[in-house]
N, C-alpha and C positions, 0 to 999 in steps of 0.2 A: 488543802493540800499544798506543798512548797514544794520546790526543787532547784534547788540553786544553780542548777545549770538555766532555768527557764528565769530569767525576772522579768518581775512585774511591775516595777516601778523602779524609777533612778535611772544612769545609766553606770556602767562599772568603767573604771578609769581603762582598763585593758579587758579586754575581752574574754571571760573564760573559756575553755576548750569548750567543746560540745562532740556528740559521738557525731552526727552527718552533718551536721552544719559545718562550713567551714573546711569541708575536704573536696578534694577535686572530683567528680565520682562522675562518672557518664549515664545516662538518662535514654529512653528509649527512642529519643530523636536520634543521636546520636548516630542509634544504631541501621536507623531509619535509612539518615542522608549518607551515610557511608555507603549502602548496600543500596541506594539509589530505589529504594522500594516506595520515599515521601511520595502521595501523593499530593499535588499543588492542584490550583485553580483550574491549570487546563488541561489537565487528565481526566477532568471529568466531562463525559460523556453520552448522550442518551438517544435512544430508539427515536428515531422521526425528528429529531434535531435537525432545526434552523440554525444559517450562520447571520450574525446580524454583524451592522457597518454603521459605521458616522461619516457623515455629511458635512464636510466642515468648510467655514468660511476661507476664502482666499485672500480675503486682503481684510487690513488688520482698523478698517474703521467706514463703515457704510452705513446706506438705509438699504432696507429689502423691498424691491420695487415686486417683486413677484419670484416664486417658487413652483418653479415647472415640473413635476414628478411623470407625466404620463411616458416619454420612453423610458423611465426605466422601469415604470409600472410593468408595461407591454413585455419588457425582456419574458421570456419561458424559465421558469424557476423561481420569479422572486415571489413571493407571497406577502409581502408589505412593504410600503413606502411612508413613512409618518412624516408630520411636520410640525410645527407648533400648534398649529387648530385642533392636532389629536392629544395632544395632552392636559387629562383636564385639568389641572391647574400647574397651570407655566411658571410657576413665581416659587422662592427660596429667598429667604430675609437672613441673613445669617448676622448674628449678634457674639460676636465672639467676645465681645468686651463683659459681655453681660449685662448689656444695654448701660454702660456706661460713659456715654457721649459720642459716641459712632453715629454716622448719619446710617436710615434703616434705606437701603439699595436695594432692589429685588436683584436676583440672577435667575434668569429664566433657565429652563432643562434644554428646551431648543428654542434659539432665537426667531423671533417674530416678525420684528420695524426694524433690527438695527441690530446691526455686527459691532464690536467691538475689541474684538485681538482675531489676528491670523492665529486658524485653527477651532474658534469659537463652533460649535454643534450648531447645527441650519435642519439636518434632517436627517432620519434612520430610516436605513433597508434591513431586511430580512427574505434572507434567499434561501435555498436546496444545498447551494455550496458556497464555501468561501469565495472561488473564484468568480461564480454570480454575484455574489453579494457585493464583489470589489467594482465587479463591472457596472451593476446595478447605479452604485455612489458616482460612477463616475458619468454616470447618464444624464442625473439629477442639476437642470440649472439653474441656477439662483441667477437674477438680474441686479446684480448693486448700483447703488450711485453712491459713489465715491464721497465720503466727506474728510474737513479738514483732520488729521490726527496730531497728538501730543505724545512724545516717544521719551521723553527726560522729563524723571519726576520734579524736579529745580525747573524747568521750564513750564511744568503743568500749574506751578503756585501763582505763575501771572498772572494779572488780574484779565488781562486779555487772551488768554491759552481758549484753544477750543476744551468744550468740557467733555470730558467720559462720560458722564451723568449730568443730568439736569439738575441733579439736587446741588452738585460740587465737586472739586477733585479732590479735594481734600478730606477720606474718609474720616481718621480721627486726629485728635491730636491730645497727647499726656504732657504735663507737667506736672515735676516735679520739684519742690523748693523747700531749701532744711536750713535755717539760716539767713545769713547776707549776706551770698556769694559776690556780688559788684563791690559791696563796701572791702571785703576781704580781700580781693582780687586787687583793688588798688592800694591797699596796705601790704601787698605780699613782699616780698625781697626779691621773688624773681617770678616771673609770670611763662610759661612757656607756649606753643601754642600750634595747634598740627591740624592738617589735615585728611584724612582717611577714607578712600573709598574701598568697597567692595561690592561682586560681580553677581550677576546671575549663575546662578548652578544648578547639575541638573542630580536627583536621586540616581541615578544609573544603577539602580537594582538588576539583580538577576534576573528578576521575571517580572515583564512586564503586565500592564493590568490585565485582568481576565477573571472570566467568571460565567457560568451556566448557569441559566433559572429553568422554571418548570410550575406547572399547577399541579395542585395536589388535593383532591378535596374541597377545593375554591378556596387553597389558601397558594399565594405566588411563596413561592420558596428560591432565593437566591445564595448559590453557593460560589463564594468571589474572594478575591485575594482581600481583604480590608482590614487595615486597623480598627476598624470601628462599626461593631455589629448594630447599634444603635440606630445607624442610619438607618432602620426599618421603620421608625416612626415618620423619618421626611419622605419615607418613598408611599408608604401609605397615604399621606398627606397629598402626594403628587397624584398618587390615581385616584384620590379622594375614598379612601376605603378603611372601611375598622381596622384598628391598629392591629388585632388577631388576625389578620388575614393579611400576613405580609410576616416574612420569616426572610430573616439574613442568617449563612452559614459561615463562618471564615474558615478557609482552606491554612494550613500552617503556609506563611510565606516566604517565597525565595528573597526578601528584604522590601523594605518600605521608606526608614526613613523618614518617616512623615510624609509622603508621599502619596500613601494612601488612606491619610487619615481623613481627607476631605474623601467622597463621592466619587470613583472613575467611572465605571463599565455599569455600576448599580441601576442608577435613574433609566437606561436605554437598553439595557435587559430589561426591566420591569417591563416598560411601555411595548415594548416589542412581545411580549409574551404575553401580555393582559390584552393587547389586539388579536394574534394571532389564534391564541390557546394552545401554541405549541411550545416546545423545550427551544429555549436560544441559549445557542453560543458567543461570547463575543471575548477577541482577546485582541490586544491591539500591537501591533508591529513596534517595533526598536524604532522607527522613524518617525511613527506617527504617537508615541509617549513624548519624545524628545519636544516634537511640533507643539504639542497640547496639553502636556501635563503640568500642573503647577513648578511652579520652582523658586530656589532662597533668596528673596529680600537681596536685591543689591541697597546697601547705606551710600550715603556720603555723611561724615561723622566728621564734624569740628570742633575741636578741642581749646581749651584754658585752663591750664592747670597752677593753680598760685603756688607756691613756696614755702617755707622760711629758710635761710643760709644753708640750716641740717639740712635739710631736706622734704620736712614736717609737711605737709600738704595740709593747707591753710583752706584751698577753697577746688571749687570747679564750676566751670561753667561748660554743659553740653549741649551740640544741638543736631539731631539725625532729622535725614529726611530717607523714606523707606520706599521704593516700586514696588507701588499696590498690584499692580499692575489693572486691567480691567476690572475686576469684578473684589469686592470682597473677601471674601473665605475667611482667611484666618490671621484677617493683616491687623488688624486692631489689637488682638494679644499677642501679636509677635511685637512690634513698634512698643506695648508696653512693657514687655520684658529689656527691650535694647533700652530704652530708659532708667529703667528699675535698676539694672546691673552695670551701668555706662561707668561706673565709679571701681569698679572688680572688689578686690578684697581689702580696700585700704581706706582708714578712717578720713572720713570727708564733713569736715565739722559744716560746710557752707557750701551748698550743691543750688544750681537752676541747672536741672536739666530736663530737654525737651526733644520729644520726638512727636514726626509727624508720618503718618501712608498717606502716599500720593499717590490718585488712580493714575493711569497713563496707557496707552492702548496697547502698551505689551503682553505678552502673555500673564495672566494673572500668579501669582506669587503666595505662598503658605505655609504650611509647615515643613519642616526640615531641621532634621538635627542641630541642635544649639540653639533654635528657637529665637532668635535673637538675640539673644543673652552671648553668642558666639561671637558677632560681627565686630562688637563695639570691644571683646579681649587685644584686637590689633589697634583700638585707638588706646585703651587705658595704660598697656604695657608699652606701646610705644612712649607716649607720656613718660614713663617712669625712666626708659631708658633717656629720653631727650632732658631728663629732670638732672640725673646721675650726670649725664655728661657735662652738663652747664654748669653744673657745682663742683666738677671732678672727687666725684664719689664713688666708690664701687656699687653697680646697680644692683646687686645681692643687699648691699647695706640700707638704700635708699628704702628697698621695697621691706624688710627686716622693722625698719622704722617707723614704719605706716601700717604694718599688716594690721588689719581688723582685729577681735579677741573677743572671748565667748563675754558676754555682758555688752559689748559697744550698741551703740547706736545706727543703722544707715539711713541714708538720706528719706528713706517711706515713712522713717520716724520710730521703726520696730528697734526691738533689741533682743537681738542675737542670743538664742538661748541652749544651742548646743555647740560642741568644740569648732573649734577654727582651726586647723590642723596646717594651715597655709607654709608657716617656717618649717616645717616638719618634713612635707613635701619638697620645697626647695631646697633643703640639705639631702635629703634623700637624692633627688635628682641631680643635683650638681657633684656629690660622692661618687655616685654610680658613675657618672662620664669621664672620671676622672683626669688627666691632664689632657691638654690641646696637641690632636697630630700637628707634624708640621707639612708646609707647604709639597704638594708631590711635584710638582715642576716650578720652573722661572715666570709662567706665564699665571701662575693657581695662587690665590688669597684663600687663605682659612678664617673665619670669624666664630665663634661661639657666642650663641643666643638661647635665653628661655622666656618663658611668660608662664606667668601665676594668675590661677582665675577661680572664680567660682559662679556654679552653677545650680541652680534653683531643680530641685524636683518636686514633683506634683503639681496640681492647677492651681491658679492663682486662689486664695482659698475663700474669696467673696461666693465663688458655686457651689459652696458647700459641697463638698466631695463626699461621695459612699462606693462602695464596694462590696457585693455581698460573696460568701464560697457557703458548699452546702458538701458537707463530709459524713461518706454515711462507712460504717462497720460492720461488714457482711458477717452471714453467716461462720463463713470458711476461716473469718481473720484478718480477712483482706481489707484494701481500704476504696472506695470509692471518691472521689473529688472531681464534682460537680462546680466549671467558675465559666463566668460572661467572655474571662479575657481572652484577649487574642492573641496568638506566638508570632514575632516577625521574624525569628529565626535566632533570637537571644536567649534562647532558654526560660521563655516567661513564664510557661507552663510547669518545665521540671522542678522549678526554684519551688513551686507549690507542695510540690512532691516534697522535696528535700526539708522542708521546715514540718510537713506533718510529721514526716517521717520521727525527727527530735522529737516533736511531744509525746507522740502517741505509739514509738517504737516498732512500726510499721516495715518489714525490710522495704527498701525502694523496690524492690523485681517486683512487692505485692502490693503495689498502689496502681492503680488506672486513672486520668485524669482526661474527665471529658470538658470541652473547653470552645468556647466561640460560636453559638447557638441560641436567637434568641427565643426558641420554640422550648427549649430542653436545661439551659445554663442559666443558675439566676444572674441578674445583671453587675458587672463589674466597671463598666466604662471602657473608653478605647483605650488601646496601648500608647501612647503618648505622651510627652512629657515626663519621659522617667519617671510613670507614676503608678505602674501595677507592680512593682515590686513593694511600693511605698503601700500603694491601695489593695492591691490584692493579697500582695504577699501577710500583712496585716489582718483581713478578713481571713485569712485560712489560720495562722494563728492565733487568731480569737475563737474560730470554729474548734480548731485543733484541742483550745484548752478548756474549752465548755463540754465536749466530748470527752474528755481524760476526767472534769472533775465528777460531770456523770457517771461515767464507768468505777472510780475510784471506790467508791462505798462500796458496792458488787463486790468488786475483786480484793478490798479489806477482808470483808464477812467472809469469802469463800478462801483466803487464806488463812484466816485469824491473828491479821494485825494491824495495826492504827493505817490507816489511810498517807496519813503522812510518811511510813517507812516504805510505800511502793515507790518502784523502779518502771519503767515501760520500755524493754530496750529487746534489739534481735525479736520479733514477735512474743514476745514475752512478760506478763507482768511477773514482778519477785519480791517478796517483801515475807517479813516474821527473820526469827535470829537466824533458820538455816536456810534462807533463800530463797525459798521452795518458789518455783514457778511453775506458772497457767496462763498457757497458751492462751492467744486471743481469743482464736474458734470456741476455747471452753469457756472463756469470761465473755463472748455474744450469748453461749447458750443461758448462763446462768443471769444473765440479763431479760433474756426471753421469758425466762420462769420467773422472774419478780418484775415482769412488762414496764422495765426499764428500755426507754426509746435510744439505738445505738446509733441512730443520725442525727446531724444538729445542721441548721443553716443558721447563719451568723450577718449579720452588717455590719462594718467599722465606717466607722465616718470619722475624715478627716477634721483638723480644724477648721474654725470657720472665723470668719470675720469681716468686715466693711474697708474699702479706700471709699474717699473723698475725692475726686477726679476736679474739684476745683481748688481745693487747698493741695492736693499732689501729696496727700496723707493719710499712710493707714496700714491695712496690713496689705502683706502680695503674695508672700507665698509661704509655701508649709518648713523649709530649711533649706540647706546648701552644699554641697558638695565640690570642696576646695581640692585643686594641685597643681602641678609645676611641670612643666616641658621643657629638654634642654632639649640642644641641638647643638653639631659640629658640621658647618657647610666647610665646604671649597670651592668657590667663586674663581670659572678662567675668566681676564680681565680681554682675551682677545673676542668671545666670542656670547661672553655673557650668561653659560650653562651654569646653573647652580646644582652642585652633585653634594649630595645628605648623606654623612660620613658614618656618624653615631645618633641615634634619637634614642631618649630617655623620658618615660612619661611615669610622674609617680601624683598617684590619688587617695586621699583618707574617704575609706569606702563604709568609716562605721563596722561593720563586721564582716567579711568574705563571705555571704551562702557561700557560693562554691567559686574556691579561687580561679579554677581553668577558664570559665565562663566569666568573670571578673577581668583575667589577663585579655581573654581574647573580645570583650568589649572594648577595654583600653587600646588595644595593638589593632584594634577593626577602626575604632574611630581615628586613628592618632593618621592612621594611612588613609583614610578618606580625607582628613583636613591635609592631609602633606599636598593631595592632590587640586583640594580647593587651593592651599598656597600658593603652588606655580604652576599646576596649567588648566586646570579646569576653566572653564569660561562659555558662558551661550552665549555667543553675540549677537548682534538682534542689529536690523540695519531698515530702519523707518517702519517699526513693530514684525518685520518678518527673518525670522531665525536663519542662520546663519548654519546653526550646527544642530543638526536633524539625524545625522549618523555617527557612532565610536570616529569613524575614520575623520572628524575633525572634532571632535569631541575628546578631550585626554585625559583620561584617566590613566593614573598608577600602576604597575604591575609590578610582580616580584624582584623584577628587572629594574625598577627603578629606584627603588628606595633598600635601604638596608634594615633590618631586623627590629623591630622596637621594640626595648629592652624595659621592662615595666618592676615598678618599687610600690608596692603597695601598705597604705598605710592603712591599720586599725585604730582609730580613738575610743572604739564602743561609743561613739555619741549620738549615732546617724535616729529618724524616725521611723525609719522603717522596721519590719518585723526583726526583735531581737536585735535593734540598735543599728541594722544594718543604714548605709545611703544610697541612694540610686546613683548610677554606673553608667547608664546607655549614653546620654547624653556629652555628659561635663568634655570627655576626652577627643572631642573633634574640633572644641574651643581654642587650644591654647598654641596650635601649630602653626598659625600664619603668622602670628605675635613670634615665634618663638625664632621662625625662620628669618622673618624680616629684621628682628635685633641681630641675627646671627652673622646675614649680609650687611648690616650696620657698621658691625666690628669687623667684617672682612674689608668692607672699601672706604668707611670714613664718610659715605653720604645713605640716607635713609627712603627706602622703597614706602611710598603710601599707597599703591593702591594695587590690586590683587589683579588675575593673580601675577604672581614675581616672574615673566616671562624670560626667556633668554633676552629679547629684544629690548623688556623694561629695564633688566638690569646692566645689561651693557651700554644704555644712555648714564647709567650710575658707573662707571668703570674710568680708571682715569686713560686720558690720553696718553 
């Protein structure tokens, strides 16, 4: 069976139209969050509910001389006090590298011998009422003795630094090397050279973690805001119990971010409910996420970027150091991703670059939009701009010069094998903003700045990635769609919908998709990494078309024509010379009578492959998703406020699933990075937080930034289902690059390190 709107191989230079794919269409979330009827994590509820609490360390590096529980045991209401001795196995090895040179670190559920960040888990209550339960925690005294701490990851390389670990502070370290970047670097024409840091940041989601467990038949069942349903097998492990007796639910969520892709509320619901045997609650405050929740990798990022006269970029030489902060999670493949991408989209014949995570006793550090791969767009585009100006070249032409192209090589040694759409994107982008306002007063500079980036989706593809969906054909006509994934609030679910819908001509009102269950959904992976549209969205269209080619014979024979002239469109299959159509409902039934099965479950697995972590060679990831940000600041030179005039963000997305969902990932990330830009920031003052509440914490509001005006590109090139590319990620990259060239050209001196506060930029302001 063919269909030339579906292919199966190639990619088409432009994209053919398709009936649902590709249009902007609202999905039953939609309808959901409007009418405020979603239910989230802590809506939910239950008879005889306990509220449970954490116990958290006060100062951010000790030993535990002893753990006194008995008042707040005594209080009337509380029903459990745990402590590390109640958990049977305290230890969590996390291998994010894939055991690729990472030293193996336990991170205990609650700490034992030794605190190591303000905020670190010491002990959990479970009480009658929240307000018990709060009281309860604050009963609880822990006796420290204070040891030395290390608060700057560049200070923890010492050879004399007190250590986080025994093992080292230094979790991993990648190199990367393609060439003979020192020999190149001293033959170059002009060598340029920068320095770069960036901050701690916090997810500031809508809803903070939370999540209700409960027993069921002696199986713990946790229903919790998470990216990653998976965790059922580390929690299992932690109570030491069969892996079937442990069910994680994911609530659809008020945002993540990566945030919730490591473990929050999971491990201390489980233990609180497998002690007690009753239902716990636990959802944690806006002050005490901020205190304890992971957060983005601050870098410091040193740059060398060689030359020729053009402009030709001859070599590089990089080197990151990343705040691991305490404990592991997920610093080892973020610090490899900042390596992998340190070079952006530009041909780099002669690369050493190196990155390192260094523990340090701050709050621990993980995933987060742009994964790394985001930090290092403010060193490579700054690069480009400081290249352009030394050579007096237009920085449009410099980066024009160098863009990457489908067949090149990068520095891991792969070569690039679908479009590069990079110049595509930066004329898009720089058309749309078209000319420069001019100054609104005597005291305001206007600069115009962009940055060009790209962004990796899916996991690095050494884990071999799979994904399964399981699509059944009811009776009636309808569609069923059964997936593992999880929705953070992007549409990951509907998109599923929307691509059955093409093959199998299903209207969308008549599809249901049940989704984030590890009891009930076969498994897809967490949402992360821009990789379920990649991952899952793939398995549904491989289910979708095993299903269609299934059904196809059936509904030949019961029209009377070749299989290759059906149609499956508006519930309907149509085929023969006068069209004649049969409803689905009658092509189930006539499947029934020739006990042809109308469900299929399916598995797609991604590409696979090996790196070399001592040659710095191999493969890293599945493809890329290139584009461009412009920007028009105005810079007052009296007081230092940078006010964002116009932003333009344009991306080659491979195909649109659905553009509105497309734009409003762009214009959602493009406003979270404006805010990383200039004022987001945790500051952290000898490992204890600074900013614990919004009111010194700054985020963005509509009030502060203007409209982001989005150019979306198609190459049809992308991996994903029907050519698409992932989306979530790329557009939170290219803002802090894009703002700081902006202020570059407003004042003639360059911001390096985030974010561009009023205070930093007015040391950059002339007298």
């Amino acid at each position: 069976m063919t269909d030339s709107t579906l292919p199966t191989t190639g990619a088409p230079a432009t994209p053919a139209p398709m009936r649902v794919v590709g249009l902007p269409l609202a999905h039953h979330d939609f309808v959901d969050k409007v009418k405020g009827t979603q239910l989230y994590a802590a809506d939910w509820k239950l008879p005889g509910m306990l509220y449970g609490r954490v116990v958290r360390s006060v100062v951010p590096s000790a030993r535990i001389r002893s753990v006194d529980t008995a008042e707040a045991r005594a209080l009337p209401g509380v029903i459990a006090v745990l402590t590390a001795a109640d958990v049977p196995s305290n230890r969590i090895i996390e291998r994010a590298s894939g055991g690729l040179g990472e030293l193996a670190v336990e991170m205990p559920v609650l700490a034992g011998d030794r605190v190591r960040f303000t905020g670190e888990p010491v002990a959990l209550v479970a009480a009658v009422s929240q307000q018990i339960a709060d009281e309860a925690a604050e009963l609880v005294e822990v006796d420290y003795e204070e040891l030395p701490g290390v608060f700057d990851p560049e200070s923890a390389l010492a050879t004399d630094a007190p250590r986080v670990h025994d093992e080292g502070n230094v979790l991993v370290e990648w190199n990367i090397r393609r060439g003979d970047a020192e020999q190149a670097l001293a033959e170059a024409d002009l060598v340029v050279t920068g320095e770069y840091r960036s901050q701690h940041a916090e997810h500031a989601y809508l809803e903070p973690e939370a999540g209700v467990a409960w027993l069921d038949n002696g199986v713990l069942t946790i229903r919790v805001s998470t990216q990653v349903i998976e965790h059922a097998a580390t929690i299992s492990g932690i109570l030491e119990l069969p892996a079937n007796k442990v069910r994680v639910i994911s609530s659809y969520m008020g945002g993540g971010f990566g945030g919730k892709e490591d473990m929050t509320v999971e491990p201390y619901l489980a233990l609180l409910v497998w002690h007690t045997k009753r239902p716990v609650r636990m959802i944690w405050d806006r002050q005490e996420s901020m205190l304890a929740s992971t957060k983005r990798h601050p870098f410091v990022m040193r740059y060398r970027t060689g030359v020729r006269s053009d402009g030709t970029i001859v070599a590089q030489d990089v080197d990151i150091v990343g705040d691991a902060g305490a404990y592991p999670y997920l610093s080892a493949r973020v610090l490899f991703a900042g390596a992998a991408l340190s070079c952006g989209p530009y041909r780099t014949p002669n690369a050493s670059l190196r990155s390192r995570a260094v523990f340090t006793n701050n709050v621990p550090t993980s995933a987060f939009r742009g994964f790394g791969a985001m930090q290092v767009v403010l060193g490579y585009e700054s690069q480009m701009d400081r290249v352009a100006a030394a050579l007096g070249l237009p920085p449009a032409e410099v980066r024009r010069r160098n863009f990457l192209a489908k067949g090149d090589t990068i520095p891991t040694g792969e070569s690039l094998d679908t479009a590069v759409a990079s110049e595509e994107t930066l004329r898009r982008a720089l058309d749309r903003l078209g000319d420069p306002p001019a100054p609104s007063g005597p005291t305001k500079r206007v600069g115009r700045g962009f940055a060009c980036n790209m962004q990796p989706y899916g996991r690095t593809i050494w884990f071999r990635d799979r994904a399964s969906a399981w699509l059944s054909l009811q009776a009636d006509g309808t569609l069923l769609i059964r997936s593992g994934i999880t929705d953070l609030g992007a549409g990951q679910a509907a998109s599923l919908c929307q691509i059955a819908s093409e093959v199998l001509g299903v209207p969308l009102e008549e599809i249901s998709v049940y989704i984030g269950d590890t009891a009930l959904t076969p498994p897809a992976g967490g949402t992360y990494a821009t990789r379920q549209l990649y991952m899952s969205g793939n398995a549904v269209l491989h289910a979708a078309r095993q299903l269609r080619e299934r059904l196809a014979p059936v509904a030949a024979a019961m029209l009377g024509c070749p299989a290759d002239e059906l149609s499956f469109t508006d519930g309907l299959v149509r085929g023969g010379p006068a069209g004649t159509g049969l409803r689905l409902a009658e092509l189930v039934a006539g499947c029934e009578r020739r006990e042809v099965d109308t469900s299929v479950l399916a598995v797609w697995r991604a590409e696979q492959g090996a790196f070399d972590p001592v040659r710095g060679q191999g493969d890293s990831f599945p493809d890329y998703t290139y584009g461009t940000h412009a920007t028009d600041v105005e810079v007052d030179i009296e007081t230092g406020e940078v006010t964002v005039l116009r932003y333009v963000a344009s991306h080659d997305v491979g195909r649109c699933i659905n553009p509105m969902r497309v734009a409003g990932q762009i214009q959602g990330g493009a406003m979270q990075g404006l805010g990383y830009a200039l004022m987001e920031d945790v500051v952290f003052e000898e490992g204890n937080a600074a900013s614990t509440l919004f009111a010194h914490y700054f985020i963005p509001t509509a009030m502060d930034m203007p409209d982001v005006e989005v150019e979306i590109v198609e190459s049809g090139e992308g991996k994903g289902p029907l050519n698409a590319r992932g989306i979530g990620e790329p557009p939170i990259a290219n803002t802090a690059a894009a703002v700081a060239n902006a202020i570059t050209a407003a004042l003639g001196r360059r911001p390096t390190q985030l974010p561009m506060t009023p205070e930093r930029v007015l040391e950059l302001c002339p007298d």
